[in-house]
N, C-alpha and C positions, 0 to 999 in steps of 0.2 A: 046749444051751449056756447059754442065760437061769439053766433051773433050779439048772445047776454052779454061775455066777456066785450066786446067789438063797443057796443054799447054803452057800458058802463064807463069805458074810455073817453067817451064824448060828453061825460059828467066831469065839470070844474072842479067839486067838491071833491068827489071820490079822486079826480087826476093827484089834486093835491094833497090828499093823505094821504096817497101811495105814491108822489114823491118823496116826503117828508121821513118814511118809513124806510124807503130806501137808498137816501144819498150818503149816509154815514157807511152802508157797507161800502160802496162800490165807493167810496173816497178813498177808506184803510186800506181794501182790497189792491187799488191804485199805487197807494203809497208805497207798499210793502215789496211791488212788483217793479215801479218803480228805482225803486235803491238796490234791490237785488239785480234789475238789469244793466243799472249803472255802474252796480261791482263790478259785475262780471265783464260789463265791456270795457270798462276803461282801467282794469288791474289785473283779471285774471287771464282775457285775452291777450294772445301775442301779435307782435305786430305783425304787421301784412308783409308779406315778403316783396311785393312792390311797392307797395303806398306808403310803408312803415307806421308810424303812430297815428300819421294823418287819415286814415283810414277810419280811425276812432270816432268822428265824427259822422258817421252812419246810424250812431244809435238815438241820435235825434233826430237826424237827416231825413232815414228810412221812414220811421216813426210817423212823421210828421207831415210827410208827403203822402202816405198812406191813408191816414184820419182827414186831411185836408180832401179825399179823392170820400170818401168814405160819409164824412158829414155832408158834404153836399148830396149824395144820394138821398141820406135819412130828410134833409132836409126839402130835395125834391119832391118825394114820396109822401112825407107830412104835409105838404103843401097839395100835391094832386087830392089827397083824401081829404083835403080843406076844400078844395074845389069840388069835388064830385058828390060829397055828401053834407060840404056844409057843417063841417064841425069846428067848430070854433077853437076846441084844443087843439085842433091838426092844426089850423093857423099857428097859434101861440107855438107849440113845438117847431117848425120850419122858423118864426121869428128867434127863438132861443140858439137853434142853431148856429145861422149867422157867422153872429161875432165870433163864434167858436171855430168854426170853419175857416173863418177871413185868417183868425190867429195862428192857425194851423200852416194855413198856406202862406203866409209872411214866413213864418218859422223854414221851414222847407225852402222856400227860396234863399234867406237870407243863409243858409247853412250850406245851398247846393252854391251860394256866390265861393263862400268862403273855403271850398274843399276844390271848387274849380280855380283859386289864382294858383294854386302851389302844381294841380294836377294837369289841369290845362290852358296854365300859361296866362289869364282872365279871371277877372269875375263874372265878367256879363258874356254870352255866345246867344246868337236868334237862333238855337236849338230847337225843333221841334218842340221835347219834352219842356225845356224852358218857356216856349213861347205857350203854349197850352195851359201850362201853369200859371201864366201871370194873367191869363185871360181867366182862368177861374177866379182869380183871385180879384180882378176886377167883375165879376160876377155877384161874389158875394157882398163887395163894396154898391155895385148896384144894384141889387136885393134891398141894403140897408139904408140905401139912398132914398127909394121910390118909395118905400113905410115910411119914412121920417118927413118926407116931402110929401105925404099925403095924411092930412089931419082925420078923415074921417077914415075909423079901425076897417069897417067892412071893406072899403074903396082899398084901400091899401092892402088889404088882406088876399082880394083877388086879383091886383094888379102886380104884386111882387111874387104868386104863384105863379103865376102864369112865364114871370119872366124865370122861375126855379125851374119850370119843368122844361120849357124853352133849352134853357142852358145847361142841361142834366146830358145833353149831346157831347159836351164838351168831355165826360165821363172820363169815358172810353177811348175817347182819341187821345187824351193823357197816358192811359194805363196801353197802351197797344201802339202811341208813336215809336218808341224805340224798335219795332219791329216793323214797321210800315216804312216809315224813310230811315236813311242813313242818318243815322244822330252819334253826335259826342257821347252822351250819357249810355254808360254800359248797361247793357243786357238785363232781365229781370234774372238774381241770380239768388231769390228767396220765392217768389209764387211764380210757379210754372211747371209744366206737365213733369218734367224729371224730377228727378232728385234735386235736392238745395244743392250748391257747386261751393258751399259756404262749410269748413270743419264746425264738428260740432261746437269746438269751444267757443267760437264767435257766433256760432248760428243760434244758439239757445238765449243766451242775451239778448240778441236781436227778436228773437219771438219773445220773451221777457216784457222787452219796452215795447214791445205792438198790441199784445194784451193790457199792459200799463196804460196806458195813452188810450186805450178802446176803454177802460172803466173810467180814468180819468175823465174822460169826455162825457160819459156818459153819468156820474157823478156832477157834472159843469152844468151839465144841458138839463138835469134834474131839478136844480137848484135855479136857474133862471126860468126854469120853467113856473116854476113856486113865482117865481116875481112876476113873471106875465101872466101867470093867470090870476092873482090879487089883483094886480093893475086892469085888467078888463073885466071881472067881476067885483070891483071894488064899492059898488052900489047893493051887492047883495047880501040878505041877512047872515049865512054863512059866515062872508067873511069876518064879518064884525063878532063872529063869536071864534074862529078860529083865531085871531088876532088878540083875543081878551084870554086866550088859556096862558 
């Protein structure tokens, strides 16, 4: 049963009408999670009794630094199973990712600049978590580089895998620098063996936009998924009938 399922995945067709099926939930699903996270962090939350309101800015920060750590994985992992078996939607899914990733880890940086001039003095520090960060992020700018600078799909398909799986090291030395070397950037103080160190009223928003941003994404990556796979099966009789309903 798995394998049939596992299978049916590597079918264009079927990818495509079980995106098409599902990107309207996990869009609303988004939305809704979304504005409720946003309530709750930037009105109903109180401020931090050190950072005061600037603190507020965590609920895109966390978010977004998370999905950036997070999409590179899935996009790893689509790419290995593009590689090991040859499936051409595991390519497409690792290419869809990407831009979604890259945007993520832009987002995250440019939010960790902007929380670090007021907290620590800068916008820029060669941070560990910092410098890790920006090395993913050129990551997935060279992911999107070596498919664009390579005209034939196949050539590209396993030359930017290789470079995803290559660079899926860079993971975990993001999620675990703050505990390895002495870094600025504080402690993990939402995923980690204890309890959250976060009251609930700020903690539940923050899980809020981390579920938000996890459909969001997943919603995004749905939906370009639908365009890369027309665009590489754009010669087959399928499409010409899905495109005429």
């Amino acid at each position: 049963m798995a394998w049939t399922w596992f299978h049916r995945l590597a079918s264009p067709p079927h990818v495509y009408r079980l995106a098409e099926r599902l990107t309207p939930w996990f869009a609303w699903s988004s939305a809704l999670l979304i504005l409720a996270g946003l309530y709750g962090g930037l009105v109903l939350a109180p401020p931090d009794y050190q950072q005061g309101e600037g603190f507020r800015i965590i609920y895109v920060h966390a978010p977004s630094a998370w999905m950036s750590l997070m999409v590179y994985t899935v996009m790893a992992v689509a790419a290995a199973v593009g590689l090991i078996w040859r499936m051409k939607v595991a390519h497409a899914v690792a290419a869809s990712c990407a831009p979604v990733g890259a945007s993520f880890t832009l987002a995250a940086l440019v939010t960790g600049s902007l929380w670090g001039r007021p907290m620590w003095g800068t916008y820029w520090e060669w941070d560990p978590r910092l410098t890790s960060e920006l090395i993913l992020l050129f990551l997935y700018l060279g992911y999107m580089g070596l498919r664009s600078a390579t005209e034939d799909v196949q050539r590209a398909d396993r030359a930017s895998a290789v470079l995803a799986v290559v660079g899926v090291v860079n993971v975990p030395i993001i999620h675990y620098s703050v505990l390895w070397w002495n870094s600025l950037h504080q402690a993990p103080s939402v995923m980690k063996l204890d309890k959250p160190s976060m009251p609930l009223d700020m903690l539940v928003p923050l899980l809020l936009m981390l579920l938000g941003f996890t459909l969001y994404f997943v919603a995004i990556l749905l939906m370009r998924l639908r365009g890369e796979v027309l665009s590489r099966e754009r010669n087959a009789s399928w499409v010409k009938e899905a495109l005429s309903r």
